[in-house]
N, C-alpha and C positions, 0 to 999 in steps of 0.2 A: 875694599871690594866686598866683603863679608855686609857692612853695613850696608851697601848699595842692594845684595842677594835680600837681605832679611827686610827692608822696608819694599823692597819688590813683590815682596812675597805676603807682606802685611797690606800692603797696598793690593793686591790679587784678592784677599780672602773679604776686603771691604768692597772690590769694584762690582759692578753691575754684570759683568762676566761670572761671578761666582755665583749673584742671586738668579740668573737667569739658567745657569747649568744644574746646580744644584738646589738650592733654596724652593724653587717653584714647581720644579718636580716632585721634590720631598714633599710639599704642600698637597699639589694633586694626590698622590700615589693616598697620601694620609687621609685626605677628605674623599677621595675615592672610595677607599676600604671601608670608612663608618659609612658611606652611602649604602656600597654592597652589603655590609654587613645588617644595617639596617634595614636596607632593602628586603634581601633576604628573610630578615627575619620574620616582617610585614609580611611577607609573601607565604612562608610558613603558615603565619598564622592562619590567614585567611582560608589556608588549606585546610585548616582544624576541622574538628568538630563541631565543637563549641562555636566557632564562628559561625557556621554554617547554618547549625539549627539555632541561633538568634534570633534571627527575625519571626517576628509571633504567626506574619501572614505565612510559612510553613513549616506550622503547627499538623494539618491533617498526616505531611507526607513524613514528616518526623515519626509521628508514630506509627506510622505504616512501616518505616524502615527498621523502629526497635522491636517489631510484632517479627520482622522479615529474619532468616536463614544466613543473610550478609551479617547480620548484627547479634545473634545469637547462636549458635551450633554446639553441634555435640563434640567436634575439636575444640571448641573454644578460639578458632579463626573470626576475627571481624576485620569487615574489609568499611574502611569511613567514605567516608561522602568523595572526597577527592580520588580516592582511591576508581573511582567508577564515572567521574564528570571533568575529570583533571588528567590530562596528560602529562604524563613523565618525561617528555623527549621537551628541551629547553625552547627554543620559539613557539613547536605548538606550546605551550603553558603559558607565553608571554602573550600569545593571542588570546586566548583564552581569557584572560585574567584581562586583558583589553574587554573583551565581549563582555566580562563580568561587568562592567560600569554601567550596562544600559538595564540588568539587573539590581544595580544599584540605584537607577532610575526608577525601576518603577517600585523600588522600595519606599519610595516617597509621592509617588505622584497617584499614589492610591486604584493600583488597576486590581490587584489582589488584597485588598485591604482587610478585607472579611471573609469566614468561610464559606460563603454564599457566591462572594464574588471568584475565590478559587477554585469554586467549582465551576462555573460559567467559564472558567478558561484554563482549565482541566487540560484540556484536549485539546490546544491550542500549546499549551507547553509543552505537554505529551508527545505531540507530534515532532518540534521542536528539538526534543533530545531523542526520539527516534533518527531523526534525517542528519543528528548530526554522528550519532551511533552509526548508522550507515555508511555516510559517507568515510568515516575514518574505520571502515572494515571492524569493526568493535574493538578500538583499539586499545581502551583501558581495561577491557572487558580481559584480553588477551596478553596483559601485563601479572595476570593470577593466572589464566587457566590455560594452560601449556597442551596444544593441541596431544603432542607427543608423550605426555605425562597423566594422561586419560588411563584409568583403571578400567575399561571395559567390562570386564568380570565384576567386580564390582555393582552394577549400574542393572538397574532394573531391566529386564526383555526388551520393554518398549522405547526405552530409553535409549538403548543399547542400538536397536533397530535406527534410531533416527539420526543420531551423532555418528557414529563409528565410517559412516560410509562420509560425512561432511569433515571429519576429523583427518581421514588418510586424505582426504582434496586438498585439505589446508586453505578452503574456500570456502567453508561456510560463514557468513555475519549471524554473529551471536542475538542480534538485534529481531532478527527476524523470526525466529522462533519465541526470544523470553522476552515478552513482555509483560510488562503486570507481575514481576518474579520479585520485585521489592516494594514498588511502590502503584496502588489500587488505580488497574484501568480504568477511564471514562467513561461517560456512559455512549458506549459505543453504536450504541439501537438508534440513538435521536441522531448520533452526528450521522450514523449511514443513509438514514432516513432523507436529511437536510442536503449531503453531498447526494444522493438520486435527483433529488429534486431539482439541484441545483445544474449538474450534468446535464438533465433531459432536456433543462431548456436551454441551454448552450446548444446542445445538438441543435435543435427543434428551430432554433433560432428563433424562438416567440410564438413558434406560429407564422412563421416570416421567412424562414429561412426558403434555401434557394431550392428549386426541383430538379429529379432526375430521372432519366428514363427508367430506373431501381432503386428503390429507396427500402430503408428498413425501420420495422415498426421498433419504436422506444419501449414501447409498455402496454400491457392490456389492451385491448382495443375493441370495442362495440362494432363490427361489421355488419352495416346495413346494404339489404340490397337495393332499394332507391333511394334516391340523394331527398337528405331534407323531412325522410321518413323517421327516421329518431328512434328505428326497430332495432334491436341486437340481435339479428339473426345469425349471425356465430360471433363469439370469439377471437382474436387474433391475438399471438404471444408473442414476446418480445424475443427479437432478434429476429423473424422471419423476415423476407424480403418480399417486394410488390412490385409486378409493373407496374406503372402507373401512365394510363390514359386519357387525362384530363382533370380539370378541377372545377368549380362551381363554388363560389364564395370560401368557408372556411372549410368545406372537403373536401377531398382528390377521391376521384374515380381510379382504381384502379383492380387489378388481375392478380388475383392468389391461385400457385399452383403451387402442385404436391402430389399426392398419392394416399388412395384408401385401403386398408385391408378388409376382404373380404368376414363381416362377423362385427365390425368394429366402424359401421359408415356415418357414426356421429365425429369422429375424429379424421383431420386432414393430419397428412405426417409430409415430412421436407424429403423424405426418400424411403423406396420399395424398403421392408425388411429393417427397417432403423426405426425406434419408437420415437423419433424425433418432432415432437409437437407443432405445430404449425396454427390449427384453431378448431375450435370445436364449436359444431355447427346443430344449428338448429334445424327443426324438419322444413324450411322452408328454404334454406339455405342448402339442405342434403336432395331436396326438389329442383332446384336451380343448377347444379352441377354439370358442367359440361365434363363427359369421361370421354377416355379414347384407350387404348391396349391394357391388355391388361398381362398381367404373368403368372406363374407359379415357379414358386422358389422352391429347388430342388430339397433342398438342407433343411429346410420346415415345412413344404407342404401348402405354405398359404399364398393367398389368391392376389395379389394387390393390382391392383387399378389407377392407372394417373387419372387426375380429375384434375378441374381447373375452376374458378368461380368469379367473375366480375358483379361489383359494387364499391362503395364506398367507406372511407375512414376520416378520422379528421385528421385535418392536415397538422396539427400542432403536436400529434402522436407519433410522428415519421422524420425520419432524417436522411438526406442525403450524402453524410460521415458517415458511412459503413464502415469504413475503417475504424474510424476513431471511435465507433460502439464498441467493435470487437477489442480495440485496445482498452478501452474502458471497462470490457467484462474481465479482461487478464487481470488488468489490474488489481481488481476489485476482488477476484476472484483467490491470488496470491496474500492480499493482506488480509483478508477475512479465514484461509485456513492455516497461513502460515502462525498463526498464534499459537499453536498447539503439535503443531507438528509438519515437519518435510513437505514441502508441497508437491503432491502428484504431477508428471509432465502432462497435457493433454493428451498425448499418445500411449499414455500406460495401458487405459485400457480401451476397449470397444464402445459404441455408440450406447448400448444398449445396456452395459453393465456400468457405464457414467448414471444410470438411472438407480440403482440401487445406491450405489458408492455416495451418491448427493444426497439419497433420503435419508441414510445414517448417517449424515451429517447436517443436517439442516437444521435443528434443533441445538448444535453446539457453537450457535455462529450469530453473530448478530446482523448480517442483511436482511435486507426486505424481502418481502415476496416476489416485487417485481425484479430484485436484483437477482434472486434464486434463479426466477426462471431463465433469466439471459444467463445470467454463469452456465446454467445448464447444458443451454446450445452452442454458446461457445465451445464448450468441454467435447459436446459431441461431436460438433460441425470438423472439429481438430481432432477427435480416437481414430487410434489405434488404424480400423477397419473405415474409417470415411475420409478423410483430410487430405488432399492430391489423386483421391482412386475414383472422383463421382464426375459425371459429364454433366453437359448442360446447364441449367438454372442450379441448380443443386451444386452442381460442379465450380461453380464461379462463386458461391455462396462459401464451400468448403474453403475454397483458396482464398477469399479476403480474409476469411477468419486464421487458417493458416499462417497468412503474414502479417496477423497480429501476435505472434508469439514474440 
């Protein structure tokens, strides 16, 4: 019986039942662990430093980051590369480190090859880790700087002014304020420049796009009063609106209305008592003006006058997206001052005090001109004192821009 137990038992630890229970699990669990571990360790590395700044094509942002505050401080805190482009939470980093391969792509197929070529696509990368900064609420950003662990006191006036109110929300994206805070912004002037250009004629549709009983002007615009006459007898700025009552080859006939103040009849404005530009007019165009009532505003005293002017503009300066102008001036308007600080709502303040607020700012910002000036009217069309409170033309102008916020 003992013999029959013991060759059972020897016969067990050779059968196919033992390598299958024990033997190939053992194997997995073993060749799993060098995987993980090596895995792992791969994974480490590449988080490095050292790995990171390797590759020679960046070289510029390397040294931008050892010039930067992340990489030197008066604690002697440095926060590395991963630390700020690498999530911490286990699948986002496995994504990630996926995404990293098409980085590893073009570490070979030569699209940054040179510093010539990494500056060509600057701001194409830029943009790239902004959007994905954004979209995860800045979420490495917020694995160091502990909304709740803010030294207010601490922190400079202005500093102080801008965070503390975005700190107690627990809502602000760090992304939208610091940019440029380690590694040297693009050159922002040409891309602003190239996205107008590029926008205008999407609106604009070529020159082709469709017509509407109201349309609004894109950009600058030479106002003649005969068609084909090729006079700029006024002006027209960007974001005013037009009847429009007919066309003729490549320009549309139409009707600009507004209001003039008494003292000031080279300038058309969008509404009584609101400095809201509309176009400024020459004496043959300030001759041509058809007027009708006029007022006196109790609170200042001045005279204004609605006026109204028919001629022409070209058609490839007008769009019939109103909307999607006024979305496009938010936009635009959000990214260009959110760089330096909180962005003001359009209702902070009054029509007229958007006019100073924009000229101390114009100079710290890289839009165009013609982008200034529609930011402008956006900003007004939406204060404080105009945006739901104006009737008529004006009235229907404030509320598309309104519901572009």
């Amino acid at each position: 019986m003992s013999d029959k137990s013991d060759r059972r038992r020897r016969g067990f630890w050779r059968s196919t039942w033992f390598f299958v229970l024990f033997v190939v699990p053992l194997a997995v669990f073993a060749v799993g662990s060098l995987f993980w571990a090596g895995g792992s360790a791969l994974l480490a590395y590449t988080e490095s430093n050292e790995y990171c700044t390797s590759c020679h094509e960046l070289a510029p942002v390397v040294d931008e980051y050892h010039d930067s505050v992340h990489f030197r401080s008066a604690s002697g805190v440095r926060a590395g590369c991963a630390d700020c482009h690498v999530p911490n939470e286990f699948w986002p980093s496995v994504l990630d480190h996926a995404h990293a391969l098409e980085e590893l792509y073009r570490h070979f197929d030569g699209t940054i090859a040179t510093p010539e070529l990494f500056e060509e696509n600057r701001l194409r990368l830029a943009r790239q880790v902004w959007h994905d900064m954004e979209t995860s609420n800045s979420r490495e950003c917020r694995s160091c700087h502990v909304p709740d662990a803010f030294d207010f006191a601490a922190q400079r006036p202005e500093a102080r002014t801008a965070m503390e109110p975005l700190a107690e929300e627990h809502g602000g994206n760090c992304i939208t304020c610091h940019r440029g805070l380690v590694h040297a912004l693009p050159d922002m002037e040409a891309a602003a420049a190239e996205e107008e250009a590029a926008r205008m004629a999407e609106l604009s549709g070529g020159g082709e796009g469709p017509l509407a009983d109201t349309m609004a002007v894109l950009e600058t615009a030479s106002f003649s009063l005969a068609a084909g006459s090729g006079a700029a007898d006024a002006q027209v700025f960007p974001g005013s609106l037009v009847s429009v009552l007919g066309t003729e080859g490549d320009a549309v006939h139409v009707r600009l209305d507004g209001w003039q103040q008494q003292g000031a009849e080279r300038v058309m404005y969008a509404l009584a008592g609101h400095r809201i530009l509309t176009a400024s007019l020459q004496p043959p165009a300030q001759q041509a003006l058809q007027t009708g009532e006029s007022q006196t505003l109790a609170l200042t005293g001045q005279t204004w006058t609605e006026i109204s002017l028919e001629g022409w503009l070209p058609r490839a300066l007008l769009t019939a997206e109103i909307d999607e102008l006024w979305a496009y001036a938010g936009e635009t308007y959000r990214a260009a001052c959110s760089v330096c600080h909180t962005v003001h709502p359009p209702d902070q303040f009054m029509a007229n005090q958007w006019v100073g607020q924009m000229q101390a700012m114009r100079d710290r910002t890289t839009v165009t001109p013609e982008q200034y000036r529609l930011i402008l009217r956006y900003l007004q069309m939406n204060a404080r004192d105009v945006a739901g409170n104006v009737a008529g033309d004006a009235g229907s102008e404030g509320g598309e821009a309104a519901g572009a916020h």
